[in-house]
GUDREN-539075 format. One record per atom (N, C-alpha, C, O): residue number from 0; atom name; x, y, z. Coordinates in pm, 1 decimal. Example, Ala and Ser with C-alpha at 12.3 -4.5 7.8 and 13.67 -1.06 7.14 Angstrom:
! GUDREN-539075
+-----+------+----------+----------+----------+
|  nr | atom |        u |        v |        w |
+-----+------+----------+----------+----------+
|   0 |    N |   1319.0 |   -569.0 |    780.0 |
|   0 |   CA |   1230.0 |   -450.0 |    780.0 |
|   0 |    C |   1320.0 |   -330.0 |    780.0 |
|   0 |    O |   1423.6 |   -331.9 |    846.5 |
|   1 |    N |   1285.0 |   -225.0 |    708.0 |
|   1 |   CA |   1367.0 |   -106.0 |    714.0 |
|   1 |    C |   1290.0 |      3.0 |    787.0 |
|   1 |    O |   1340.9 |    113.8 |    803.9 |
+-----+------+----------+----------+----------+
This chain:
! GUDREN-539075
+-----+------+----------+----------+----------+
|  nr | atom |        u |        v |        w |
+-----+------+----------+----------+----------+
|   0 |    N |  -9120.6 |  -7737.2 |  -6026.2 |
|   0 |   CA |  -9118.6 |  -7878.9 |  -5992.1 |
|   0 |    C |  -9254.0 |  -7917.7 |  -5932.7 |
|   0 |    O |  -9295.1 |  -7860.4 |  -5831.7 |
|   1 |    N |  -9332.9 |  -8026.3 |  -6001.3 |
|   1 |   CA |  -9410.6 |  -8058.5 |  -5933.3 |
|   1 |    C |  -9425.5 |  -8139.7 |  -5837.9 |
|   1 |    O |  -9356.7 |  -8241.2 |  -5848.4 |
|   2 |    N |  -9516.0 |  -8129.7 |  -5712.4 |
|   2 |   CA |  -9557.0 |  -8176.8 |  -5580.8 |
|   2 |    C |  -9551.3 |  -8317.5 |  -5589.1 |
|   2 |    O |  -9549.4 |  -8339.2 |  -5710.3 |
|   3 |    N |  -9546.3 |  -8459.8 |  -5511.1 |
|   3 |   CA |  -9591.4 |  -8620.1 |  -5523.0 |
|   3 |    C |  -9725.8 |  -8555.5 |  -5557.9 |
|   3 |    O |  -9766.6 |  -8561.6 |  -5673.8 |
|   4 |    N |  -9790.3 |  -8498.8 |  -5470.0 |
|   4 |   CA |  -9967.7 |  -8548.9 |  -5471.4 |
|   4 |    C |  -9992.5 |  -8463.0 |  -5638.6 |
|   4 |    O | -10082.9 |  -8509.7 |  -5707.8 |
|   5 |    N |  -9919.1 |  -8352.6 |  -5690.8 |
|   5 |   CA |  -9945.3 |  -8363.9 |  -5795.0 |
|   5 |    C |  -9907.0 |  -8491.3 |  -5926.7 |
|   5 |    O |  -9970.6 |  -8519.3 |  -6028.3 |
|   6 |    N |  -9791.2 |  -8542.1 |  -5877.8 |
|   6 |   CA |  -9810.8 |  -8667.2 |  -5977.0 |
|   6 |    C |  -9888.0 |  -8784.9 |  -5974.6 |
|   6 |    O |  -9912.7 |  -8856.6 |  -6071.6 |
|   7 |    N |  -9930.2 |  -8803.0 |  -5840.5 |
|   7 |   CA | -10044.5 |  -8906.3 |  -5832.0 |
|   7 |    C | -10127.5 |  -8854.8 |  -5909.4 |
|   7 |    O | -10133.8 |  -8887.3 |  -6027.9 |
|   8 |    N | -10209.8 |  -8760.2 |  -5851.2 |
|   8 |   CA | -10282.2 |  -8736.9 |  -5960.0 |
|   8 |    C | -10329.4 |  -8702.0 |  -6097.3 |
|   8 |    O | -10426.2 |  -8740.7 |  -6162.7 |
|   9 |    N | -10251.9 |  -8634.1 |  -6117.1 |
|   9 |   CA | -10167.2 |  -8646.7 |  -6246.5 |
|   9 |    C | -10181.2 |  -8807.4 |  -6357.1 |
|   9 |    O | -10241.6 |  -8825.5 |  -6462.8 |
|  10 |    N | -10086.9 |  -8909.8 |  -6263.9 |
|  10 |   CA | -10118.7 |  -9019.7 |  -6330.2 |
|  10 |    C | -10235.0 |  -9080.4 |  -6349.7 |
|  10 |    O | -10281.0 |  -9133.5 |  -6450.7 |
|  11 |    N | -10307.6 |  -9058.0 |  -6168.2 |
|  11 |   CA | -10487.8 |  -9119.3 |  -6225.7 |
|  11 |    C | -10495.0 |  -9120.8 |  -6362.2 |
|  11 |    O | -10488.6 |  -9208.1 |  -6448.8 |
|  12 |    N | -10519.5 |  -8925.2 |  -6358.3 |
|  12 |   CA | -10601.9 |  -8874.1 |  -6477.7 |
|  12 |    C | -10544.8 |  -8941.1 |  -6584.8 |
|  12 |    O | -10625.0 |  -8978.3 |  -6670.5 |
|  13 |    N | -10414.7 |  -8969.3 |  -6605.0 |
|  13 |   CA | -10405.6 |  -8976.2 |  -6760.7 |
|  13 |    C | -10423.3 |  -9157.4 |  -6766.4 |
|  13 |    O | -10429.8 |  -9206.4 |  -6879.1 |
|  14 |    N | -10429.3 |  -9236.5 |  -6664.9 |
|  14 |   CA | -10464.7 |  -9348.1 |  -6681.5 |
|  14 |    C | -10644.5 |  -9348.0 |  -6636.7 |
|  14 |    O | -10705.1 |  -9445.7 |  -6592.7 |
|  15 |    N | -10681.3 |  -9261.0 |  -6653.3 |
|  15 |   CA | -10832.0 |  -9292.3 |  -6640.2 |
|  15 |    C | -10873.5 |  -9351.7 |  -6566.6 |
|  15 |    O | -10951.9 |  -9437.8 |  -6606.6 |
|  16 |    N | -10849.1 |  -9343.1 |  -6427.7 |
|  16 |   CA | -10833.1 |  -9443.7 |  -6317.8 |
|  16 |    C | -10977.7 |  -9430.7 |  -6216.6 |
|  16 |    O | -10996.9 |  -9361.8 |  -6116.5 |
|  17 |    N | -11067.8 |  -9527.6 |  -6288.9 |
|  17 |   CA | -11181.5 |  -9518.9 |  -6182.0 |
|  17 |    C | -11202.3 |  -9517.4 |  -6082.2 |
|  17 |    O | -11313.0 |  -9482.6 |  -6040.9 |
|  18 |    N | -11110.1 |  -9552.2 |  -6008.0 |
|  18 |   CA | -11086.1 |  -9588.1 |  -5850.4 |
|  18 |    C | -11102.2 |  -9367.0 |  -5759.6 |
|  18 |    O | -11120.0 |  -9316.5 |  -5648.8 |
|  19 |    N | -11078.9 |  -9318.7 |  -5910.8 |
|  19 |   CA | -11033.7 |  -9176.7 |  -5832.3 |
|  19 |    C | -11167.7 |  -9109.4 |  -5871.6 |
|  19 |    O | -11204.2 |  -9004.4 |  -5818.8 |
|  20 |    N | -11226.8 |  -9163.0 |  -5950.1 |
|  20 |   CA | -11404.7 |  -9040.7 |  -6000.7 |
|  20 |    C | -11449.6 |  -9007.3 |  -5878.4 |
|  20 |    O | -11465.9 |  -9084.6 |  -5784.0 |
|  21 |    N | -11464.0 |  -8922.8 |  -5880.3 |
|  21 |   CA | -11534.5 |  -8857.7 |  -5756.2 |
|  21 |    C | -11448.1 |  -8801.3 |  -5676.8 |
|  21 |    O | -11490.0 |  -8700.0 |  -5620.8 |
|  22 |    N | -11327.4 |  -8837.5 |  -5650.4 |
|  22 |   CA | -11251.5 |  -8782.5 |  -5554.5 |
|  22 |    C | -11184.5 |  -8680.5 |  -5634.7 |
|  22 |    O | -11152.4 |  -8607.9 |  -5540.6 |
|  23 |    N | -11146.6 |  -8630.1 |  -5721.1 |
|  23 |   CA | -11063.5 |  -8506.0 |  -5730.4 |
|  23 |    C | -11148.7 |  -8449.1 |  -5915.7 |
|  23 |    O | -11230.7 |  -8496.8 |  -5994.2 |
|  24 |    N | -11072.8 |  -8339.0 |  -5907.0 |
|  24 |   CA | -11132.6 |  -8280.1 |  -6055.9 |
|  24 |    C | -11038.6 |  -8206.8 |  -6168.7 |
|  24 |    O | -10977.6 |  -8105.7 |  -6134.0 |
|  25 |    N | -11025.8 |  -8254.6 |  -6300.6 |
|  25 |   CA | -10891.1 |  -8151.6 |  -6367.0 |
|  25 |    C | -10975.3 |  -8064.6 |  -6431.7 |
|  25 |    O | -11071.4 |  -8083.6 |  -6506.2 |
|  26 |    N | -10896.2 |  -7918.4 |  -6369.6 |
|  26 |   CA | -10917.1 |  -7875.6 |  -6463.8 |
|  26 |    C | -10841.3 |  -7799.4 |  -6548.8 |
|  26 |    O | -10732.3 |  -7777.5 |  -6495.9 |
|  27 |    N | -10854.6 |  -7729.5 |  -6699.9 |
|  27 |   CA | -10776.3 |  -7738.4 |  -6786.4 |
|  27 |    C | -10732.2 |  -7542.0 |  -6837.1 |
|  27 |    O | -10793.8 |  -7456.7 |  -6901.1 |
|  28 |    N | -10636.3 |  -7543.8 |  -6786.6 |
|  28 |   CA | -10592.8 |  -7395.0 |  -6772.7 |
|  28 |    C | -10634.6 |  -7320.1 |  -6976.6 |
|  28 |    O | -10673.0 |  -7214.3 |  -7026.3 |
|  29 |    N | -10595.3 |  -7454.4 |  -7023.1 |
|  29 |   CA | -10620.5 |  -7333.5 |  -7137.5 |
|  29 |    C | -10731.7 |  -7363.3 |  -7239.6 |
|  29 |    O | -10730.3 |  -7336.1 |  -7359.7 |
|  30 |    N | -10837.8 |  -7430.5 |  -7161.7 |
|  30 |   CA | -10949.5 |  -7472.1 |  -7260.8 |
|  30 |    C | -11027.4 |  -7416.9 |  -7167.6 |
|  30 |    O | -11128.7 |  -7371.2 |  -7220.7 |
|  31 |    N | -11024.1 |  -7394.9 |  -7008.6 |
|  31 |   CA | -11118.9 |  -7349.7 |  -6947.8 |
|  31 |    C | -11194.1 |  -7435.8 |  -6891.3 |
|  31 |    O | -11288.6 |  -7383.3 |  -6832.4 |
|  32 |    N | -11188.7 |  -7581.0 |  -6884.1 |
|  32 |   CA | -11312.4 |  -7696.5 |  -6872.6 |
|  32 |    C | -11196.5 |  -7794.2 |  -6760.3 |
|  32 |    O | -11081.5 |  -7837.8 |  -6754.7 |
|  33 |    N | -11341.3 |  -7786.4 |  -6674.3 |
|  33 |   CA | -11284.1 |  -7893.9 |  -6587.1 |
|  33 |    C | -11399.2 |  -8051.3 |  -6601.7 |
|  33 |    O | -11519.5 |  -8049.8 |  -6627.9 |
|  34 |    N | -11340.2 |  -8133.2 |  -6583.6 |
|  34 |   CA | -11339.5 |  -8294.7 |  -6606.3 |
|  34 |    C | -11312.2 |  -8401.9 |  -6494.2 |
|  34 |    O | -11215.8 |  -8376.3 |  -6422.1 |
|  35 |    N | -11389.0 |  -8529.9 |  -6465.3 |
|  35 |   CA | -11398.1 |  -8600.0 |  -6394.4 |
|  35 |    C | -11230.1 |  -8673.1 |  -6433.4 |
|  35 |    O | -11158.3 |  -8622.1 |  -6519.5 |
|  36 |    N | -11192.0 |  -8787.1 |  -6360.0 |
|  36 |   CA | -11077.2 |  -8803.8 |  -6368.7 |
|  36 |    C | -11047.8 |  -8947.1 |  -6519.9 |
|  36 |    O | -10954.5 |  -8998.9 |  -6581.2 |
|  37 |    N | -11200.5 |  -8952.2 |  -6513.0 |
|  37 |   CA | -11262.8 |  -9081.3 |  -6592.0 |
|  37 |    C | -11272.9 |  -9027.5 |  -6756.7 |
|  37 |    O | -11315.1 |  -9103.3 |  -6844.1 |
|  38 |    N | -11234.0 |  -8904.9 |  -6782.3 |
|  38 |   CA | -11299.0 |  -8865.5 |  -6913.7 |
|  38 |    C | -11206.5 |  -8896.4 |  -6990.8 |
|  38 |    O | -11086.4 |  -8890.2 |  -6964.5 |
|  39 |    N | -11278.3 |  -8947.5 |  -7136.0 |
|  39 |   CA | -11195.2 |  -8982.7 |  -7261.9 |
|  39 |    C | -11119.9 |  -8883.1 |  -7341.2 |
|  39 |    O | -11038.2 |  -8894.8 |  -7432.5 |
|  40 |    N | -11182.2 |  -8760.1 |  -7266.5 |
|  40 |   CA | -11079.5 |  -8672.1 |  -7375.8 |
|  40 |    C | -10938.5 |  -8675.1 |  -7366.8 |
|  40 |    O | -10881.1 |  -8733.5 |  -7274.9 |
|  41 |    N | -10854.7 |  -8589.5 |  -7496.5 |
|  41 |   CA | -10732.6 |  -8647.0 |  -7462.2 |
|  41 |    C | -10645.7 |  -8581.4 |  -7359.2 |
|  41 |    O | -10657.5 |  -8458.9 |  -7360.3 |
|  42 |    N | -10538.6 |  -8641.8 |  -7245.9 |
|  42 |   CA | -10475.1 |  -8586.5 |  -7152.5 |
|  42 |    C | -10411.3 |  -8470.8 |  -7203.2 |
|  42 |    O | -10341.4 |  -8479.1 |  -7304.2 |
|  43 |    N | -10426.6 |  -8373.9 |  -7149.3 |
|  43 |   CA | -10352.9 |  -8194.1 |  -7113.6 |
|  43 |    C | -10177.5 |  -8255.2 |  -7105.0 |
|  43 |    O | -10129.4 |  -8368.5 |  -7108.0 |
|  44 |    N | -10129.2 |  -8143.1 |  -7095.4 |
|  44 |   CA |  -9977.2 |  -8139.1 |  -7049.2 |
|  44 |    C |  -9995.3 |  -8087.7 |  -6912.5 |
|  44 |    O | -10069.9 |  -8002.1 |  -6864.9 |
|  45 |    N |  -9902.5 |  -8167.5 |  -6861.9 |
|  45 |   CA |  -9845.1 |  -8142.2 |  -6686.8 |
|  45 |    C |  -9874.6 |  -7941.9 |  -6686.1 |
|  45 |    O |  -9974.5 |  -7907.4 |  -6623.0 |
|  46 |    N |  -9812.0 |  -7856.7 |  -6735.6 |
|  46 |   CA |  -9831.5 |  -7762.4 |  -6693.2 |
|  46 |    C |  -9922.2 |  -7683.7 |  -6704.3 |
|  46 |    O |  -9923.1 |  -7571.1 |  -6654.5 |
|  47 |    N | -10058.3 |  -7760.8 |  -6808.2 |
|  47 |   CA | -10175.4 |  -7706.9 |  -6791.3 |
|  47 |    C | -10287.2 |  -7748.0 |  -6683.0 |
|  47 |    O | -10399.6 |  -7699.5 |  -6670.1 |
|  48 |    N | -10218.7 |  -7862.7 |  -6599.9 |
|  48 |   CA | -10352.6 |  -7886.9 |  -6473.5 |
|  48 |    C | -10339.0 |  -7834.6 |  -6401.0 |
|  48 |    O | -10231.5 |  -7787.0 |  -6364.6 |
|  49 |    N | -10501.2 |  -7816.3 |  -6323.6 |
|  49 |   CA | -10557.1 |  -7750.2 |  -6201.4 |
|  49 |    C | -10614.6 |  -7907.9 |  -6167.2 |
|  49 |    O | -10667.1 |  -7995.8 |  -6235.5 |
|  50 |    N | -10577.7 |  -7895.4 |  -6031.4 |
|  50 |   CA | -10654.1 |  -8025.2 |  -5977.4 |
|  50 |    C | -10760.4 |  -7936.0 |  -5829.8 |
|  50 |    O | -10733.5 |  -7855.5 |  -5740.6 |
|  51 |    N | -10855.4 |  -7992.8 |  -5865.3 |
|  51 |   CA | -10952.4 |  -7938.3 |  -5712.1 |
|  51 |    C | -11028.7 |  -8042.0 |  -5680.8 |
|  51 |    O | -11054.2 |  -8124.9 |  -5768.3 |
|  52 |    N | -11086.1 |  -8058.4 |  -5531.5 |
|  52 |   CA | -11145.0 |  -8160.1 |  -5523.0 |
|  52 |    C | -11272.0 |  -8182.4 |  -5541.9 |
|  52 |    O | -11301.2 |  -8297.6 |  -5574.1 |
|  53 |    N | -11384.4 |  -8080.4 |  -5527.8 |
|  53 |   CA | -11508.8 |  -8095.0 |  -5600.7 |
|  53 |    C | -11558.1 |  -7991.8 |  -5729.5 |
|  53 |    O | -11486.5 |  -7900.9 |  -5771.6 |
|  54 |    N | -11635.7 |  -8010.2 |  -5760.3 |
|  54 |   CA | -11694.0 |  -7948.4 |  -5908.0 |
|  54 |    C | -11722.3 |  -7794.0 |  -5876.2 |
|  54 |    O | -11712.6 |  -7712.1 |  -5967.6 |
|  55 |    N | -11762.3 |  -7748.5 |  -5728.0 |
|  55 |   CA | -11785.0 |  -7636.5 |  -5737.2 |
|  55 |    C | -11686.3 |  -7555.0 |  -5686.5 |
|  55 |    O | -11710.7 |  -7434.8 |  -5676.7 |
|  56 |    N | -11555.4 |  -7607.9 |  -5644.9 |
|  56 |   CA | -11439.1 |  -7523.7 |  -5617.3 |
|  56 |    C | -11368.8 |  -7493.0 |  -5772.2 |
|  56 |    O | -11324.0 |  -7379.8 |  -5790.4 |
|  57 |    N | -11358.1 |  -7607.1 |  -5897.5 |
|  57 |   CA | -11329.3 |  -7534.8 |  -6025.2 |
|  57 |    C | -11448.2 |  -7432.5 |  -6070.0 |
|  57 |    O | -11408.7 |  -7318.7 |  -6095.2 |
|  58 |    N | -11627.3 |  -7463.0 |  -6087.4 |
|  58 |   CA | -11671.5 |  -7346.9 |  -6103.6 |
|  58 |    C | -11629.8 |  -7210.1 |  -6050.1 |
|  58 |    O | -11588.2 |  -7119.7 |  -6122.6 |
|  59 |    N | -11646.7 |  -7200.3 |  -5892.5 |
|  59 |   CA | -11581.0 |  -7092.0 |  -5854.1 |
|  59 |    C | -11466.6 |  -7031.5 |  -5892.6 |
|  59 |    O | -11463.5 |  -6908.6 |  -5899.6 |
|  60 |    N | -11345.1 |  -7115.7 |  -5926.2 |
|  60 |   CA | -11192.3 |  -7078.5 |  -5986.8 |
|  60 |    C | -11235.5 |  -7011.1 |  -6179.0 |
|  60 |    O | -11153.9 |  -6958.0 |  -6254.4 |
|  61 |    N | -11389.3 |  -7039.7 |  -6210.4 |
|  61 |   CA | -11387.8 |  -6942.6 |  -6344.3 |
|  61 |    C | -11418.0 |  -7086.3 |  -6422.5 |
|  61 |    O | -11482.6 |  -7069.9 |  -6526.0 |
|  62 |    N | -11379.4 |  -7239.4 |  -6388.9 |
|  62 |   CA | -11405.9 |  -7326.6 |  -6514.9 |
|  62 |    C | -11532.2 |  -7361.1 |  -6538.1 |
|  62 |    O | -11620.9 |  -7336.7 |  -6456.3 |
|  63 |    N | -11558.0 |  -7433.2 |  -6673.7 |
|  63 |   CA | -11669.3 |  -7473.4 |  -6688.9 |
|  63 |    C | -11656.6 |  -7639.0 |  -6729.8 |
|  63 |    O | -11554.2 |  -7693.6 |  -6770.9 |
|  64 |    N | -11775.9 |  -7696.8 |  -6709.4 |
|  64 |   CA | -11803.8 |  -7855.3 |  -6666.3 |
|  64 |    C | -11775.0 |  -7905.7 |  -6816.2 |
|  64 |    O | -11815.8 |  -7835.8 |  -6908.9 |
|  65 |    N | -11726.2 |  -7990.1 |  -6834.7 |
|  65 |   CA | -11731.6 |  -8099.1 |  -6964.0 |
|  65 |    C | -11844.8 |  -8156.2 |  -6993.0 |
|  65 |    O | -11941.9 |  -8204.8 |  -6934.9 |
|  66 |    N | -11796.0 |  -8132.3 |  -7127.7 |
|  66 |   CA | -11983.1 |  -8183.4 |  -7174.3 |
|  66 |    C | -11987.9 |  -8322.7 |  -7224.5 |
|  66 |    O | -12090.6 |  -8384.9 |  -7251.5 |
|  67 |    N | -11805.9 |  -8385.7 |  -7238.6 |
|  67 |   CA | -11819.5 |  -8500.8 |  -7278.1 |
|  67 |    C | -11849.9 |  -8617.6 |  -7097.1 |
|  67 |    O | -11919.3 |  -8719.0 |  -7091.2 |
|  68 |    N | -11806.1 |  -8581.6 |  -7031.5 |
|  68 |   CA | -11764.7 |  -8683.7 |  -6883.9 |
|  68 |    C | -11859.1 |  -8598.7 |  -6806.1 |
|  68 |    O | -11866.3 |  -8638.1 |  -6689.7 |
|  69 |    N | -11936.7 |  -8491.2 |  -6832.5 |
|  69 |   CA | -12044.9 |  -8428.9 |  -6738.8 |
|  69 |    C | -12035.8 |  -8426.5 |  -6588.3 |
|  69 |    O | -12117.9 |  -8472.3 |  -6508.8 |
|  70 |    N | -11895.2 |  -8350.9 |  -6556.9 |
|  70 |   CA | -11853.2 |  -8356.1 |  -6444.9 |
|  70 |    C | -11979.9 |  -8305.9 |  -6267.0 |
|  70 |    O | -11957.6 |  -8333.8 |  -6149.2 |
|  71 |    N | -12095.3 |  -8232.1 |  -6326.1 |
|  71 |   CA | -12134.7 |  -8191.9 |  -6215.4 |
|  71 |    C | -12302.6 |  -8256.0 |  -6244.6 |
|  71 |    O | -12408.7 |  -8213.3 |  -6199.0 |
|  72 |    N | -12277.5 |  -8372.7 |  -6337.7 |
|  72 |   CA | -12358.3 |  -8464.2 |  -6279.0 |
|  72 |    C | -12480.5 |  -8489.4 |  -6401.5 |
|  72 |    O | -12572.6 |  -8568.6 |  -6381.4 |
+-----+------+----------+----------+----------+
């Protein structure tokens, strides 16, 4: 069962919700790539997100940055 604060965020992401860029980061258990909350690619399934709050806590967790939404800048 997932957490509220995982469905908030959760919803940002899949509504592309600018209000949240910068504040949190998905990243994607089975592609390996983590993403700003703003990116066009298409939304993951609920049981593939990792949510962290900056770019270098998913590097550290093993992901790598999106090359479409260029999460670390």
């Amino acid at each position: 069962m997932a957490t509220p604060e995982f469905e908030v965020l959760y919803e940002a992401m899949s509504r592309r919700s600018a209000e949240f860029d910068g504040v949190f980061y998905t990243a994607v258990k089975t592609t390996g790539i983590f993403c700003r909350p703003i990116c066009p690619a298409r939304t993951p399934l609920a049981k593939n997100v990792t949510f962290f709050a900056t770019p270098e806590e998913a590097i550290a967790a093993g992901y790598r940055a999106c090359k479409r939404c260029k999460p670390t800048g």
